[in-house]
N, C-alpha and C positions, 0 to 999 in steps of 0.2 A: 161576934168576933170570928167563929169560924165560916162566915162567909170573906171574909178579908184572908182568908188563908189556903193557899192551894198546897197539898203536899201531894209527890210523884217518888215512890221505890221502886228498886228495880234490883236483884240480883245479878251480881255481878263474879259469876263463876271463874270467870278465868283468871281474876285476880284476888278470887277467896272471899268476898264481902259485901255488903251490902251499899249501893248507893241512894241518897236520899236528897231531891229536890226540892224545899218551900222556899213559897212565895207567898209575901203579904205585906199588903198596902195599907197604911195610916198616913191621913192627911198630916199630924204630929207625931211622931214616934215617942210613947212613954215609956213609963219603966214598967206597967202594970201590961200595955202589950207583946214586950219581951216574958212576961214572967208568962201569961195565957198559952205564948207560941209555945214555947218552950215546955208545958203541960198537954198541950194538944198533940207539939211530937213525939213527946215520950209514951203516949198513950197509942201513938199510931204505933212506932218500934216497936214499942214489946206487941202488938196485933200481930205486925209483920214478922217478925223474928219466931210468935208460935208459929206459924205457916211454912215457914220453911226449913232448910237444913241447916244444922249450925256453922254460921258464917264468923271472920275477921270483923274487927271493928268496923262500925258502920260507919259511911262518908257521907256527912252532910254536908249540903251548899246554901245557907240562906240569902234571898234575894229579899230585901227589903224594901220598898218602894215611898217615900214618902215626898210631899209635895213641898217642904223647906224643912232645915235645920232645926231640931233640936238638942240641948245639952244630951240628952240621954244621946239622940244618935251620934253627937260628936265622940261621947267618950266611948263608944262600941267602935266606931267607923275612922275614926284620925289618931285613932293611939295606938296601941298594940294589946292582943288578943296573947291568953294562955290556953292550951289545949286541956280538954279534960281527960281523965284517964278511962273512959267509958265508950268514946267516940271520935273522931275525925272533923272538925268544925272548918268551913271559909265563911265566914261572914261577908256578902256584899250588899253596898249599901246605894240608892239610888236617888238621887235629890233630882225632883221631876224639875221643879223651878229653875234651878244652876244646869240643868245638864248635866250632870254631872254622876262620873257613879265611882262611891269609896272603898277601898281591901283595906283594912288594917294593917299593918306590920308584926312581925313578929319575931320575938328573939330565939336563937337557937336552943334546940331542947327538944323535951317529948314533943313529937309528931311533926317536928320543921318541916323533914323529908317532904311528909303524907304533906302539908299544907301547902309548902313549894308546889307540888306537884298537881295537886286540886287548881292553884292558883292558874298556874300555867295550862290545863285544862280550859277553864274556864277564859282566858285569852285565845287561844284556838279557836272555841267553840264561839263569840260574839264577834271578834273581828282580826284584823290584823295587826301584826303585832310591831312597834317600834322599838328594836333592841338600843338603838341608843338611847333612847330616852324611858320615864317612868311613865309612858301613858300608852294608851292603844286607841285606836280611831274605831268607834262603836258603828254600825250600820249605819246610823242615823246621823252620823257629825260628831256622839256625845263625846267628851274627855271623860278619861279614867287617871283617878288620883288614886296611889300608894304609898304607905311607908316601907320601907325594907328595915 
């Protein structure tokens, strides 16, 4: 499993917290691969968090990569996501087969801002952005699908 999984921290001083990058690829997305990641990064956090100085909630970005659809990543990926009160979460989700890569939506509350702002990030950073519409043009061609 943790060869299917890349994680990348980085402190992030001038905004007080920690940022945290994984990536991991399943040909089908389960529920027992979410629960793994999800142990593998709390285990690297609290590594990194001794290491350094006490920081703001930590930002994480998960990149997902899976080669089609399943129920588990629809109901992560086409619904909407709650924030935990421990961390900063964007979930993105990448369906290699459709082309395609999914953000949840999310309702206003704990950490909109912070997720807003990750989100938008994360548009910056792969391609350019289409304010009139809900998608972005990926390097490659890909569409990007969201809920708000």
């Amino acid at each position: 499993m943790e060869d299917n999984i890349k994680l990348d921290a980085a402190e992030d001083r001038e905004n007080n917290n920690l940022q945290i990058l994984v990536q991991m690829y399943q040909r089908r997305l389960k529920k027992e691969h979410i629960e793994m990641m999800n142990q593998f990064v709390r285990k690297e956090v609290c590594h990194a968090s001794k290491r350094t100085l006490p920081l703001g909630f930590p930002y994480v970005t998960y990149f997902i990569y899976v080669e089609e659809k399943s129920q588990v990543f629809e109901e992560i990926f086409c619904g909407e996501i709650l924030q935990r009160n421990s961390f900063f979460a964007l979930p993105v989700g990448v369906v290699l087969k459709e082309e395609k890569m999914y953000i949840p939506g999310m309702q206003k509350g704990f950490g909109y801002e912070e997720y807003d702002r990750m989100k938008e990030n994360i548009f910056e950073i792969l391609s350019q952005r289409d304010p009139d519409k809900d998608r972005i043009l990926l390097p490659c061609g890909w569409t990007h699908t969201y809920r708000k």
